[in-house]
C-alpha positions in Angstrom: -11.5 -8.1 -1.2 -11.3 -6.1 -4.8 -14.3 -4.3 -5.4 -14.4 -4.6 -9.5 -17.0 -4.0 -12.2 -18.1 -6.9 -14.2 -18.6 -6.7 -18.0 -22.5 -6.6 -17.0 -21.6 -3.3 -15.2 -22.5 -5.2 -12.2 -20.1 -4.0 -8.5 -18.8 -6.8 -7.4 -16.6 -8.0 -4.3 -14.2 -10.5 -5.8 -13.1 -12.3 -2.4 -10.3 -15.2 -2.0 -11.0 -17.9 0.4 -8.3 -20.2 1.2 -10.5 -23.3 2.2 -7.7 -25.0 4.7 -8.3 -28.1 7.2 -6.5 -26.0 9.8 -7.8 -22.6 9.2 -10.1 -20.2 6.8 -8.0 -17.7 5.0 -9.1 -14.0 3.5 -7.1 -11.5 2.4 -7.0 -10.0 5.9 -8.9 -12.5 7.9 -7.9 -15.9 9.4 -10.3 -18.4 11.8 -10.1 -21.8 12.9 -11.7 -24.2 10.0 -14.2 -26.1 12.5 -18.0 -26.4 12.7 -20.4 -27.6 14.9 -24.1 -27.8 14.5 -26.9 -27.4 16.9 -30.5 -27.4 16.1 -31.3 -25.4 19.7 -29.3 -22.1 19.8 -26.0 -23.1 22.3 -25.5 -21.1 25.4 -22.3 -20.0 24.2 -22.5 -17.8 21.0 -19.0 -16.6 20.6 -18.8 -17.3 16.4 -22.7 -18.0 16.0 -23.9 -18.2 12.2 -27.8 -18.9 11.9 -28.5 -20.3 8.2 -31.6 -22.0 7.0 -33.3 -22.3 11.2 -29.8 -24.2 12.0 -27.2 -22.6 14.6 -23.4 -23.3 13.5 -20.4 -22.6 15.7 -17.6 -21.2 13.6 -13.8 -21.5 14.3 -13.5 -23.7 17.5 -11.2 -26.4 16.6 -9.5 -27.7 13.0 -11.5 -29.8 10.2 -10.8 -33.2 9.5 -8.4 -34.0 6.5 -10.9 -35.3 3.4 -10.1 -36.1 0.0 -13.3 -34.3 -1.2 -14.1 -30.8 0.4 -17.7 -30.9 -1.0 -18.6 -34.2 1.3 -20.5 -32.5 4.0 -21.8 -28.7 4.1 -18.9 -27.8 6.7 -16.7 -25.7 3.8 -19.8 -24.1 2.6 -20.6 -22.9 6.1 -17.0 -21.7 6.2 -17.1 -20.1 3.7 -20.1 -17.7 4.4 -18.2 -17.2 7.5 -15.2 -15.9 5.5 -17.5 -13.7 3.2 -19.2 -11.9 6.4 -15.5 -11.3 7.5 -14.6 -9.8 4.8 -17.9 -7.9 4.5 -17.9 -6.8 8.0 -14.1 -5.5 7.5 -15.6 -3.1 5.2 -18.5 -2.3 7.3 -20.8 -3.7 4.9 -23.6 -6.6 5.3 -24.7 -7.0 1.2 -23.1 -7.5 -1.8 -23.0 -9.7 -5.2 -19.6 -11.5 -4.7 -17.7 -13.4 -7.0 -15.7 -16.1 -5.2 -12.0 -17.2 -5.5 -10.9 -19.8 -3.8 -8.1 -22.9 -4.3 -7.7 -26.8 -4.1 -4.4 -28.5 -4.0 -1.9 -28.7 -7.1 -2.7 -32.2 -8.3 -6.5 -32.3 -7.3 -7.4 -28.7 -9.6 -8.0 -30.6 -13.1 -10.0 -33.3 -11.3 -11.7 -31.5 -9.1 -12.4 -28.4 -9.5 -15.9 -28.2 -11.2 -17.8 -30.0 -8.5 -16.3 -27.5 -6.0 -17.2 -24.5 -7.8 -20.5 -26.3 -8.2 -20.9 -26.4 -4.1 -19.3 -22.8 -3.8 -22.6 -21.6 -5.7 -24.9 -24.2 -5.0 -27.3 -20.9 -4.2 -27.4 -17.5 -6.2 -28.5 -15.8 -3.2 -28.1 -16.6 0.7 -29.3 -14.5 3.7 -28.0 -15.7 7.0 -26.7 -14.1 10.8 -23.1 -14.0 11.8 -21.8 -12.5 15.1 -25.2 -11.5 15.2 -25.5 -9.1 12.3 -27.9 -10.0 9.2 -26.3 -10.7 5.7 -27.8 -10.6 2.2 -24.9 -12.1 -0.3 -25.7 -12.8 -4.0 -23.1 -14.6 -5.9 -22.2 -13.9 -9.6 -19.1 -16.4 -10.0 -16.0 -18.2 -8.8 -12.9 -19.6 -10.0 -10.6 -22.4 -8.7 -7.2 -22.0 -8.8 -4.0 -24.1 -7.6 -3.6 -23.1 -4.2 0.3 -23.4 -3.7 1.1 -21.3 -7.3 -1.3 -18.7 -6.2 0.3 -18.3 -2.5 3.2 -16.6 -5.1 1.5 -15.8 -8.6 2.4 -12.2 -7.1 6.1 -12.6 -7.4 7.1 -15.4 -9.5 10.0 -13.0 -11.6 11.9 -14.0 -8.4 12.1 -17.8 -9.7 14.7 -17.8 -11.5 16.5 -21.3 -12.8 15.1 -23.8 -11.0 12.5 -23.9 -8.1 10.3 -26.1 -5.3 8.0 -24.4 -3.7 6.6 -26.3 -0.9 3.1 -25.6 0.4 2.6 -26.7 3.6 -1.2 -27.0 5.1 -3.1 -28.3 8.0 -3.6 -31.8 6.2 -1.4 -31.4 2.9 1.8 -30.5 1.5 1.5 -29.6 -2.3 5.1 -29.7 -4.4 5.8 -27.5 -7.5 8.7 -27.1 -9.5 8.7 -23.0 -10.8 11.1 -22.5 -13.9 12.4 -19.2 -14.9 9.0 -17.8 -13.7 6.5 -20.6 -15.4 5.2 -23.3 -13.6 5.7 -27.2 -14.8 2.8 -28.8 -14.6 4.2 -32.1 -14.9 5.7 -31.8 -11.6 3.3 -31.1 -9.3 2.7 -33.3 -6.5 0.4 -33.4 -3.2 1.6 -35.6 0.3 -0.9 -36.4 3.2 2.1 -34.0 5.1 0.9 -31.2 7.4 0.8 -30.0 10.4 -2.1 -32.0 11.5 -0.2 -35.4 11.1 2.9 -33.6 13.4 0.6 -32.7 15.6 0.0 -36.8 16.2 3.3 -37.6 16.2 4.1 -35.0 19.2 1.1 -36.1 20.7 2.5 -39.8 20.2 6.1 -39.5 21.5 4.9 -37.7 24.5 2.1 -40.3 25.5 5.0 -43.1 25.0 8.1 -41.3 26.5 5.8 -39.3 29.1 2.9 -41.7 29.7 0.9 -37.7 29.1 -1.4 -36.5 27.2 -0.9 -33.0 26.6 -3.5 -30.3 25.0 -3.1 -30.1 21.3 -3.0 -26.2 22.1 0.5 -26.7 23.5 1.6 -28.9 21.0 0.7 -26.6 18.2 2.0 -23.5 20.0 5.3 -25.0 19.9 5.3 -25.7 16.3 4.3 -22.5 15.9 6.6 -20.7 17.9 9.4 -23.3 18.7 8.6 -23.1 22.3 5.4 -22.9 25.2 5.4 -22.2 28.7 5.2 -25.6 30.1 8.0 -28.0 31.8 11.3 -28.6 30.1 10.8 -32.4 29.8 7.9 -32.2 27.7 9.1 -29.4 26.0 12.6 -31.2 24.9 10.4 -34.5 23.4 8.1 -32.4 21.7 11.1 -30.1 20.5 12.7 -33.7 19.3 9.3 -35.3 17.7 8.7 -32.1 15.9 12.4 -32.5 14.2 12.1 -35.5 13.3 8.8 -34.5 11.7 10.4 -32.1 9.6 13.6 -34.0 8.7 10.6 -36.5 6.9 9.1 -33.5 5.3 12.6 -33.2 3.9 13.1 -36.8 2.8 10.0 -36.4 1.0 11.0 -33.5 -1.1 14.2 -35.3 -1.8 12.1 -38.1 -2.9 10.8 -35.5 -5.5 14.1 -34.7 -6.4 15.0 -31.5 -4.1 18.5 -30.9 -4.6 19.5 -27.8 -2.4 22.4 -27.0 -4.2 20.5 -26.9 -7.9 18.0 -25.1 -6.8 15.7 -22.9 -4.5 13.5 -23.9 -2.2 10.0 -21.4 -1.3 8.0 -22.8 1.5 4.9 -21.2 1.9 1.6 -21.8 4.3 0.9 -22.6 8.1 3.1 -25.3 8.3 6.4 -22.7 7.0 6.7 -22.2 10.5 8.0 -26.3 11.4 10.9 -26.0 8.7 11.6 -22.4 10.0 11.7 -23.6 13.8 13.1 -27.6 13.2 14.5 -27.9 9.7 18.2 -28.6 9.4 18.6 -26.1 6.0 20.8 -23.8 4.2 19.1 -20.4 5.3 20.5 -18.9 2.0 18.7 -20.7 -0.4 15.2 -21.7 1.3 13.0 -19.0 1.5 10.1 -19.1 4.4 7.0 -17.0 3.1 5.3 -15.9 6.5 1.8 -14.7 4.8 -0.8 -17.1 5.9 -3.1 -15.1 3.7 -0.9 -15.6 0.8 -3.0 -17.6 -1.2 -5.8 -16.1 -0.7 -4.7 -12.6 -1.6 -2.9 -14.7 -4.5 -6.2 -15.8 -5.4 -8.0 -12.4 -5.7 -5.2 -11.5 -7.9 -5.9 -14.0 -10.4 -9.9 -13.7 -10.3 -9.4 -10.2 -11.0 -6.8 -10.7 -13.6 -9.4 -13.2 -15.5 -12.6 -10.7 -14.9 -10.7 -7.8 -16.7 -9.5 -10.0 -19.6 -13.6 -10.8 -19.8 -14.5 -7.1 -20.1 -14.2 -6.1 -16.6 -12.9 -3.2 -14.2 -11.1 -2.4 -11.0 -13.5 0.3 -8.9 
């Protein structure tokens, strides 16, 4: 969170929200991107928001892939949530905020007004999170392309020629970086995450095991590259999970990845399969481990653009 002056003289919070199907990303915040609602307050309040007489639970398991992020009111709910994070990490409970926040490479131009639209379909919201009353009145947003940002902060290390791969819960968005500038002609987005290795663990081990295992295993070891549980089901999910990742390979072959040309940035939640089951040169890929990359990376822009308009860091 940047707290800026607008050209109105208005303070501001300029906040980033990475908007992910796996998790909500702030600068310094990062939660689960699930929602349930209830019209009866639940017995079990752990992330409770209360907005407009309805009880949401925040955080407690991973959004659905869709095309459109402005089909239901989850993201907008998720969103609050992230703006009371960041809030509350500042001890405060109020502010104006102007909103940063992403979509993926290809989807920006196409896109991107109707989910500003639904980012500030109010001016002003009062709701409860974790119990604690907020008041947040929103001057502005910007959408950005989420993969770029995740590195706008250091892009004179691209040099020659560059993919950066940005791996998410439900997508994996493809950019080539030249000396430093972007091509925009060469920016793709594949239905490749984590989510859809998640299934294919979940797959090999209900085939070769005749189990069903908790997703929360199966995600640990993609995370981490191992869990505490038996070695059998730890060696086919080891082995599914490679396999994954030598597709999410072929893939960025099939967009002309040649790891001798050029480097290779990997950035997001799913860094972590190539860095635990990819088969690459260690030397030339580059695994960035900030989840809140892009978020942070959007902040930086938003504040870049407000002071071009008239405005001021605080």
């Amino acid at each position: 969170m940047r707290v800026m002056k607008n050209k109105e003289n208005q303070i501001i919070m300029v906040i980033g929200v990475d908007h992910g199907y796996g998790n909500m990303k702030t600068a310094s915040r990062c939660f689960q991107a699930g929602v349930t609602r209830y019209e009866k307050e639940p017995t079990f309040q752990n992330n409770l928001m209360i907005y407009n007489g309805l009880y949401y639970q925040v955080g407690e398991e991973h959004k659905e892939f869709q095309a459109e992020k402005t089909g239901d009111e989850d993201y907008y709910i998720l969103t609050l949530a992230a703006i009371a994070s960041e809030l509350d990490s500042k001890g405060l409970n109020q502010a104006k905020v102007y909103l940063a926040a992403g979509l993926p490479l290809t989807w920006v131009s196409s896109q991107k007004e109707s989910f500003r639209d639904y980012l500030l379909q109010n001016d002003g919201v009062d709701f409860i999170f974790h119990g604690k009353p907020y008041h947040v009145e929103f001057v502005g947003a910007d959408i950005f392309p989420q993969g770029f940002a995740a590195v706008a902060y250091r892009l004179q290390d691209f040099k020659g020629i560059n993919m950066l791969a940005d791996i998410g819960n439900g997508t994996m968005n493809i950019m080539y970086i030249n000396n430093s500038r972007p091509v925009e002609k060469k920016c793709f987005t594949e239905k490749y995450g984590t989510h859809q290795c998640v299934l294919a663990v979940r797959e090999n081990l209900l085939r070769q095991m005749g189990t069903v295992v908790d997703d929360l295993f199966i995600e640990q070891v993609i995370r981490k590259g191992t869990a505490d549980i038996g070695e059998k089901y730890l060696d086919v999910m080891k082995t599914a999970a490679r396999d994954y990742t030598a597709q999410i390979f072929r893939k960025l072959r099939e967009h002309e990845y040649n790891p001798e040309l050029m480097r290779l940035y990997v950035v997001g939640g799913g860094s972590c399969m190539v860095e635990n089951f990819g088969d690459y040169d260690r030397n030339r890929v580059t695994i960035i481990h900030d989840i809140c990359a892009a978020a942070k990376g959007y902040e930086m822009l938003a504040v870049r653009k407000i002071q071009k308009n008239g405005g001021s860091l605080v």
